[in-house]
C-alpha positions as MATLAB code, in Angstrom:
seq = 'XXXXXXXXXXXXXXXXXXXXXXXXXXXXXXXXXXXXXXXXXXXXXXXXXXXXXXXXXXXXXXXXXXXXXXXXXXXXXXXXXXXXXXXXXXXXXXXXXXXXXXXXXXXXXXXXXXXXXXXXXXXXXXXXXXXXXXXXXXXXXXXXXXXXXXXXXXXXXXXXXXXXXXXXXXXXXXXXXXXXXXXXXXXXXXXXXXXXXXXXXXXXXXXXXXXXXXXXXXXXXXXXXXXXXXXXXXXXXXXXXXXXXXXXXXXXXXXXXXXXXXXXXXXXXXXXXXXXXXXXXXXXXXXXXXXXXXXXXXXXXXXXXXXXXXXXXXXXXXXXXXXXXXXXXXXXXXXXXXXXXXXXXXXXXXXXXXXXXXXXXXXXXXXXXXXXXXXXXXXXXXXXXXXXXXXXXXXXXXXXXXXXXX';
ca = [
       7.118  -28.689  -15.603;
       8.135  -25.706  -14.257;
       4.808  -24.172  -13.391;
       3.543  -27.449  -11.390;
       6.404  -27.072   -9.265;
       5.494  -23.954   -8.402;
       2.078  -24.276   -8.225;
       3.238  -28.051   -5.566;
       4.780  -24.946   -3.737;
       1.446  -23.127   -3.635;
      -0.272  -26.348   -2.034;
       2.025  -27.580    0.174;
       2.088  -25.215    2.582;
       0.762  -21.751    3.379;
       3.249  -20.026    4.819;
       5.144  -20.908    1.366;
       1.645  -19.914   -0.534;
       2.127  -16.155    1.771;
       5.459  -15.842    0.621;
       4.910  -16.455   -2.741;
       1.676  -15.976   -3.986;
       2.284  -12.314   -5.098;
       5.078  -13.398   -7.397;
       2.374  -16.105   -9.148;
      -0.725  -13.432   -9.017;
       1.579  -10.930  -11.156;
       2.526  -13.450  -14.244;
       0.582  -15.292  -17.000;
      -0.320  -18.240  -17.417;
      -2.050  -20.427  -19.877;
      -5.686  -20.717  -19.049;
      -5.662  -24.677  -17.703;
      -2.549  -23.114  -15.226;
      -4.184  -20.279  -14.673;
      -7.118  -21.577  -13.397;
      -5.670  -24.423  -10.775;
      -4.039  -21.344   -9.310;
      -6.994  -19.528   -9.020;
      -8.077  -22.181   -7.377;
      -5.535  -22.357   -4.789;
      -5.804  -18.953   -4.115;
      -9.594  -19.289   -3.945;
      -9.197  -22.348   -1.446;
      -7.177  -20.600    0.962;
      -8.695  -17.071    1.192;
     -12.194  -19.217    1.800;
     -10.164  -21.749    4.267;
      -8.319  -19.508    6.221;
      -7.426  -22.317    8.966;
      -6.264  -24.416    6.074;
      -2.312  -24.966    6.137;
      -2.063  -26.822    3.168;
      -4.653  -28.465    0.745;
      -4.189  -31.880   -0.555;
      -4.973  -33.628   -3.979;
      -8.579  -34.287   -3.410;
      -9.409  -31.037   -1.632;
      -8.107  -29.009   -4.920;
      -9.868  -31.385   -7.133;
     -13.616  -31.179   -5.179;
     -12.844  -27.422   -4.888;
     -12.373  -27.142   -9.007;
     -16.008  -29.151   -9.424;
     -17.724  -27.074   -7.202;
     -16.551  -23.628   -9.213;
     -16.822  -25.024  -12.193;
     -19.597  -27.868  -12.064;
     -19.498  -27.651  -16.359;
     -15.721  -26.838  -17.898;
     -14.585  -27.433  -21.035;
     -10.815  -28.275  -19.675;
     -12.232  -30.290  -16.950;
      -9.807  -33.253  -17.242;
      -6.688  -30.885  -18.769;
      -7.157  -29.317  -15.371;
      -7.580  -32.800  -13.657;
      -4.299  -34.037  -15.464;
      -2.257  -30.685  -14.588;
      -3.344  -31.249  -10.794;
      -2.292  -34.679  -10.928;
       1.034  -33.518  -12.144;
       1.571  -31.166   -9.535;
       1.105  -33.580   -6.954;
       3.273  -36.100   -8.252;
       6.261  -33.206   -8.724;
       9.178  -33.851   -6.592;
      10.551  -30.601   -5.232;
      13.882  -29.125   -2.943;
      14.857  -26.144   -1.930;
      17.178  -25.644   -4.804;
      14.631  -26.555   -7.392;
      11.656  -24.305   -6.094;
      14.572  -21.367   -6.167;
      14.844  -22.418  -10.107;
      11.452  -23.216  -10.637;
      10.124  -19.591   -9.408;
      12.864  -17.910  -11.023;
      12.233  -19.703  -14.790;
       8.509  -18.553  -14.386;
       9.228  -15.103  -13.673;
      11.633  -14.874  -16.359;
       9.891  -16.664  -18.917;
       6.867  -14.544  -18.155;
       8.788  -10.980  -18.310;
      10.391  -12.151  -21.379;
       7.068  -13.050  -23.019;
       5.947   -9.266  -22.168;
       9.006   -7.746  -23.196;
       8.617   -9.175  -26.832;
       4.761   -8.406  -26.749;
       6.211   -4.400  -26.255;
       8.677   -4.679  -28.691;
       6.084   -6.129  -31.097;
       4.302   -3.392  -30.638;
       6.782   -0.615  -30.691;
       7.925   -1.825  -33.917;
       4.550   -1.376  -35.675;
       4.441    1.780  -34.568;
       3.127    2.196  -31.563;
       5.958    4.302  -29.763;
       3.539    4.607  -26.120;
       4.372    1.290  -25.717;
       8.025    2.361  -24.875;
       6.896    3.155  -21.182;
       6.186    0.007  -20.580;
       9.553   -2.033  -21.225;
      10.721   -0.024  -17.265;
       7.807   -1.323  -15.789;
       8.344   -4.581  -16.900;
      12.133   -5.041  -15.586;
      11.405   -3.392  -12.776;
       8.440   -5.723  -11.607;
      10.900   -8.195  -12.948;
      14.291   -7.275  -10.447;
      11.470   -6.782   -8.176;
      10.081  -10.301   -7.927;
      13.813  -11.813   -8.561;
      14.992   -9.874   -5.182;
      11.949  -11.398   -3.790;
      12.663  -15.332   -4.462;
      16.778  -14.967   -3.809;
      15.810  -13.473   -0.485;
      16.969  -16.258    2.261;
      14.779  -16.607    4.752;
      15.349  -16.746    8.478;
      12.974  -18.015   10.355;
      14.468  -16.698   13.311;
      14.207  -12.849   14.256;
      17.692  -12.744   16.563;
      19.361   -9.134   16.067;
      20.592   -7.299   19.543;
      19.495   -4.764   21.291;
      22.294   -2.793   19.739;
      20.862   -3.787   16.405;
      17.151   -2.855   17.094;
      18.317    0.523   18.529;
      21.248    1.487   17.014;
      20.574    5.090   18.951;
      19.271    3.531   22.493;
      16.814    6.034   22.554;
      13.133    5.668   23.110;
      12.590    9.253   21.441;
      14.247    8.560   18.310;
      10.787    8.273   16.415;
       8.706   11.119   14.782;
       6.434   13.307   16.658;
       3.719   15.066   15.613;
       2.630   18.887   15.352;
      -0.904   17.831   17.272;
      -0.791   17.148   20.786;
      -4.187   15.278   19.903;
      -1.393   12.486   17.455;
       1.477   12.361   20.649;
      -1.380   11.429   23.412;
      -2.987    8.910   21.184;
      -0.727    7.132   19.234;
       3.210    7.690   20.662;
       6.200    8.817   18.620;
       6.058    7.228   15.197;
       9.120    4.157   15.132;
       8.968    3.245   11.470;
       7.033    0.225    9.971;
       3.356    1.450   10.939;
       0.724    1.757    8.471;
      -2.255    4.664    9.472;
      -5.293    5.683    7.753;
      -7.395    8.670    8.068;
     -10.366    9.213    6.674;
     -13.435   11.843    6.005;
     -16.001   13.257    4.224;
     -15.280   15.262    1.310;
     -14.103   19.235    2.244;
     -13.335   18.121    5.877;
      -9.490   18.592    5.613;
      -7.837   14.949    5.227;
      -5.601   16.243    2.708;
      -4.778   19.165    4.587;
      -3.976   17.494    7.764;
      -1.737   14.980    5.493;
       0.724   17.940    4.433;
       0.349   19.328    7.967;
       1.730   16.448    8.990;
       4.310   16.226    6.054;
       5.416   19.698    6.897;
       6.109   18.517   10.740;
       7.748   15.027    9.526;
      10.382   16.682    7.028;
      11.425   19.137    9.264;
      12.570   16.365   11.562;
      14.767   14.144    9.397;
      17.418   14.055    7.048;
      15.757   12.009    4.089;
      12.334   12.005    1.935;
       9.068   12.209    2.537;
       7.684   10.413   -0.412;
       3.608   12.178   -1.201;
       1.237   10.431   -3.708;
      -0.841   12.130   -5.157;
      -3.451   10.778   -7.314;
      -6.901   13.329   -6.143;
      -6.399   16.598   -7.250;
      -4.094   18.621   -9.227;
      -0.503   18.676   -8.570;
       0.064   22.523   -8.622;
      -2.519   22.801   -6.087;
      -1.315   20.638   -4.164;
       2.610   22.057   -3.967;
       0.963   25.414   -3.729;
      -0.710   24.362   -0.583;
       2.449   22.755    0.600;
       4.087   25.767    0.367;
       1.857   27.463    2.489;
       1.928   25.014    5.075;
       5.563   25.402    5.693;
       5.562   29.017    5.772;
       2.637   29.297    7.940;
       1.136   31.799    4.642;
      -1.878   32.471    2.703;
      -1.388   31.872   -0.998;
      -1.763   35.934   -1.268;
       1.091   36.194    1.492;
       3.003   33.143   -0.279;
       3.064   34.965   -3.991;
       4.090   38.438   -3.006;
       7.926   37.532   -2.592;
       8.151   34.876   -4.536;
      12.320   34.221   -4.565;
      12.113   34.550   -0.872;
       9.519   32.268    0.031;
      10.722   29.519   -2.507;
      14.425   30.337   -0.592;
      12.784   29.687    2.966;
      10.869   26.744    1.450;
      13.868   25.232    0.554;
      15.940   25.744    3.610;
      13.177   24.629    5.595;
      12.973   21.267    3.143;
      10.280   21.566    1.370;
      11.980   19.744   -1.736;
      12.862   17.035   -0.012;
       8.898   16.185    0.129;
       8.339   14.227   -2.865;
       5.098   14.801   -4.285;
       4.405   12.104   -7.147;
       1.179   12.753   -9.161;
      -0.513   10.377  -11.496;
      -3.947   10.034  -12.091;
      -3.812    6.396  -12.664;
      -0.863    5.051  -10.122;
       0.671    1.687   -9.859;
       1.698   -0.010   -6.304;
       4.755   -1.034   -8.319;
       5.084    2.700   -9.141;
       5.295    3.433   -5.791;
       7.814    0.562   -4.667;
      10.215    1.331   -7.219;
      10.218    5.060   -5.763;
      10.836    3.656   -2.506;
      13.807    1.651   -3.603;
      14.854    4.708   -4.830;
      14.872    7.640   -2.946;
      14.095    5.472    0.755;
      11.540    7.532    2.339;
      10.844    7.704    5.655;
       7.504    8.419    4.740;
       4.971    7.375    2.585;
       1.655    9.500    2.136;
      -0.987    8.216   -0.134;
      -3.849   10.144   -1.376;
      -6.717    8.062   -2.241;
      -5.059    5.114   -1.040;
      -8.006    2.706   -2.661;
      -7.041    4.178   -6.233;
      -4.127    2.521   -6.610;
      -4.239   -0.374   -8.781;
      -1.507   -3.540   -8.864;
      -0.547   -5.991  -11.249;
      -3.045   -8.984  -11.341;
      -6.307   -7.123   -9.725;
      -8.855   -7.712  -12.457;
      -9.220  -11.614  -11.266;
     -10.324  -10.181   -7.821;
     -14.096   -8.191   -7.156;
     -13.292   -4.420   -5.232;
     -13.810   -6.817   -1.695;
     -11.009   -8.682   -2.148;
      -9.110   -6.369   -4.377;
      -8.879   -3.805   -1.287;
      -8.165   -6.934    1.158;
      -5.183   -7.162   -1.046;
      -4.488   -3.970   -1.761;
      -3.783   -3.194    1.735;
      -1.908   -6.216    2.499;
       0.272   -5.280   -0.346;
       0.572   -2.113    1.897;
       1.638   -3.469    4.867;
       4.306   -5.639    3.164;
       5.631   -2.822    1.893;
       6.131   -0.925    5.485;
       7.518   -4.179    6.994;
       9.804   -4.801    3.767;
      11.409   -1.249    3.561;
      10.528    0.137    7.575;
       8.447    2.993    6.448;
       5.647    4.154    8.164;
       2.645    4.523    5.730;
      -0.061    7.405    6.028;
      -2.919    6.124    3.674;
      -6.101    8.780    2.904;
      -9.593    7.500    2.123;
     -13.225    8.955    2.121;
     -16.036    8.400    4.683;
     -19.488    6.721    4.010;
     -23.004    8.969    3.957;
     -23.308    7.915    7.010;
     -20.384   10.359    8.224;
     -22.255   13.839    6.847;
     -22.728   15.620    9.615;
     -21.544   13.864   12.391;
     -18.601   14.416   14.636;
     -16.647   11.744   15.841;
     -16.779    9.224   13.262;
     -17.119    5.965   13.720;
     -15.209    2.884   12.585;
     -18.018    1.577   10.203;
     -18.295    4.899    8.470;
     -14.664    4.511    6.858;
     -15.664    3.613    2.893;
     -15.351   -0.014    2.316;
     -14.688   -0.634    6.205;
     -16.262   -4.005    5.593;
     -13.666   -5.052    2.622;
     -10.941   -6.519    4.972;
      -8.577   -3.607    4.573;
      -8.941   -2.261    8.303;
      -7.340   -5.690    9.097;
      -3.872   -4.357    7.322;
      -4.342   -1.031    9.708;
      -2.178    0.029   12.831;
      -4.443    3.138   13.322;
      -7.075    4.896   11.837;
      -8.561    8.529   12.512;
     -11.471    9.429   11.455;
     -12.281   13.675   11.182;
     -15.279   14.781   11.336;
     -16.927   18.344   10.988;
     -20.729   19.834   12.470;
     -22.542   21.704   10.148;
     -24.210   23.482   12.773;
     -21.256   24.551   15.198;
     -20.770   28.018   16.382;
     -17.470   27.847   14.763;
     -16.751   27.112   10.843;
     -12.966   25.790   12.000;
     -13.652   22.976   14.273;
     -12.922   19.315   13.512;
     -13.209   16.538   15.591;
     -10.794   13.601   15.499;
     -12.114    9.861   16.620;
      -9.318    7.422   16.669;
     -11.484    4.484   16.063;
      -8.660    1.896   15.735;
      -5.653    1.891   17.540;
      -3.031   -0.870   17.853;
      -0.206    1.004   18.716;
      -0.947    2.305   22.334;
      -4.790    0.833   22.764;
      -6.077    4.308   23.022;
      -9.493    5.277   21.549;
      -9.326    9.010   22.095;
     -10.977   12.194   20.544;
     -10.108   15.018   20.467;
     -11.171   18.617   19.023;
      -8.731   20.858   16.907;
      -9.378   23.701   14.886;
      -8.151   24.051   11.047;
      -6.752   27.078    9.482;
      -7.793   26.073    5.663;
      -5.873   29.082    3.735;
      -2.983   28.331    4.689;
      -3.279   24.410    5.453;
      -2.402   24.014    9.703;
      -4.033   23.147   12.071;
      -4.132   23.331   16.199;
      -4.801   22.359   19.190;
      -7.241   23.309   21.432;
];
């Protein structure tokens, strides 16, 4: 009875269904379970003013998505059961935790099953597994407060309105402020424009600044040159200036801390990948190159819509849960060749929800026809941190990865 008393959790109330929903979206089910929680989570991303959904509701809901099943009344019987579940704080505690651990177990024996007829690759997977699994245990033991009450002393420990990151582009400072931790940004372009470069240009600024990590994902293009062009960002070098004295440079890159930018590349990457690095090493900053690559546990029940809605929710959670700010790359639509300023609607996928999860977004755009093969043009199209919808024209130095104002 376990699973209806998680999935009377689920209905009951959506603040509880927020909350919880990611731990029920990452574990298995049987397929009559399986599919009332699809329904839930069908009924409430259709009925977003809905705060809870009652007996009746959930029933008419599975009839109209499935007008012909062949579980129709094991499904009727299993939503009748999860009505009639009695549930307290103390039990929905045990009731999410049994699920999560029954579940992990279940996929640690399906690993070892494997391992031991010879398939060693499946040794990787046992780490994912626990960690997902300490992750979503952390999760349910976490009390919550509904009250936000810490002092002033608490909420600036330094008293200083200055203590957050600037930025090496006087065209950042004017629109968006100093950055304070828990923001999530985007930019976005065309291919060749200089996204990526601007993202280590940035990097290079950032990690100069603090005493901690700067944690890079990579998962675009190849990781050598992508240190490479690191490198030559923070030493203001070509690559021909950067490789004649090599000991050197690597000593300046150091001292200047280079190595304390963190640049993880995988072609396929994991969000739980990514969290488990930033329970880790606690970066101030997380980069993300193509930020609509990554893939999380559970995303094959949703179409690429609502898998990017959740992708980037999933983001956000993760700046409010560990106070990071969060620089996510993506491409720009055809509509963007050519053009300048770039508009909102020309970010790829703008129309998938994900915008929603966004704090800021800059779009950079570059004109063909311009007297001058180094000019960009930055539009920032969305801006909830200061209100202010600025451009702004810089010019890119691409050998050796910086960029300026003009």
């Amino acid at each position: 009875m376990i699973d209806r008393v998680l999935l009377k959790i689920l209905v009951s109330d959506r603040a509880a269904f927020e909350r919880f929903y990611r731990i029920f979206s990452q574990l298995r089910w049987p397929e009559p379970i399986k599919i009332v929680g699809d329904c839930i989570i069908a009924y409430y991303q259709k009925y977003t003013d809905t705060d809870k959904i009652s007996r009746d509701e959930l029933r008419t809901y599975f009839d109209r998505k499935y007008p012909v099943h062949h579980l129709r009344e094991h499904v009727f019987r299993i939503i009748d059961e999860v009505y009639s579940a009695e549930i307290n704080e103390s039990l929905q505690r045990d009731a999410i935790k049994g699920v999560i651990q029954r579940s992990c177990a279940a996929e640690l024996s399906e690993a070892a099953m494997q391992v031991l007829q010879g398939h060693l690759d499946h040794f990787d997977k046992f780490e994912a597994i626990l960690s997902t699994y300490r992750t979503l245990i952390e999760e349910t033991e976490e009390e919550a407060d509904p009250f936000y009450s810490e002092s002033l002393a608490e909420m600036y420990p330094e008293e200083s309105a200055e203590s957050g990151l600037s930025w090496p582009l006087k065209a950042f400072e004017e629109a968006l402020g100093p950055l304070c931790g828990s923001t999530s940004g985007h930019i976005f372009a065309r291919p060749e424009t200089g996204k990526t470069s601007m993202a280590i240009y940035l990097m290079v600024h950032w990690v100069q600044q603090i005493d901690g990590y700067v944690l890079w994902c990579n998962n675009e293009e190849s990781r050598k040159k992508m240190r490479t062009r690191l490198m030559c960002s923070m030493l203001n070098m070509t690559q021909d200036e950067l490789l004649a004295d090599r000991e050197r440079n690597q000593a300046l890159f150091e001292d200047r801390g280079g190595e304390r930018v963190l640049l993880y590349d995988q072609a396929h990457m994991m969000l739980s990948d990514i969290e488990a690095l930033i329970k880790e090493y606690q970066p101030r900053i997380v980069v993300i190159d193509i930020a609509d690559k990554v893939h999380f546990v559970g995303e094959e029940k949703f179409d690429n819509v609502m898998r990017l809605q959740r992708l980037y929710a999933l983001y956000r959670e993760l700046c409010k849960t560990y106070e990071i700010d969060l620089l996510t790359l993506g491409q720009a639509s055809a509509d963007a060749d050519g053009k300048r300023y770039l508009e909102f609607a020309w970010m790829d996928h703008s129309k998938t929800g994900k915008a929603a999860e966004l704090d800021w977004i800059c779009g950079i755009g570059k004109d063909p026809n311009a007297a001058r093969e180094d000019v960009r043009y930055l539009h920032f199209c969305k801006n909830k941190l200061t209100g202010r919808h600025s451009k702004h024209v810089v010019t890119i130095d691409p050998r050796r990865c910086v960029f300026y104002d003009v």
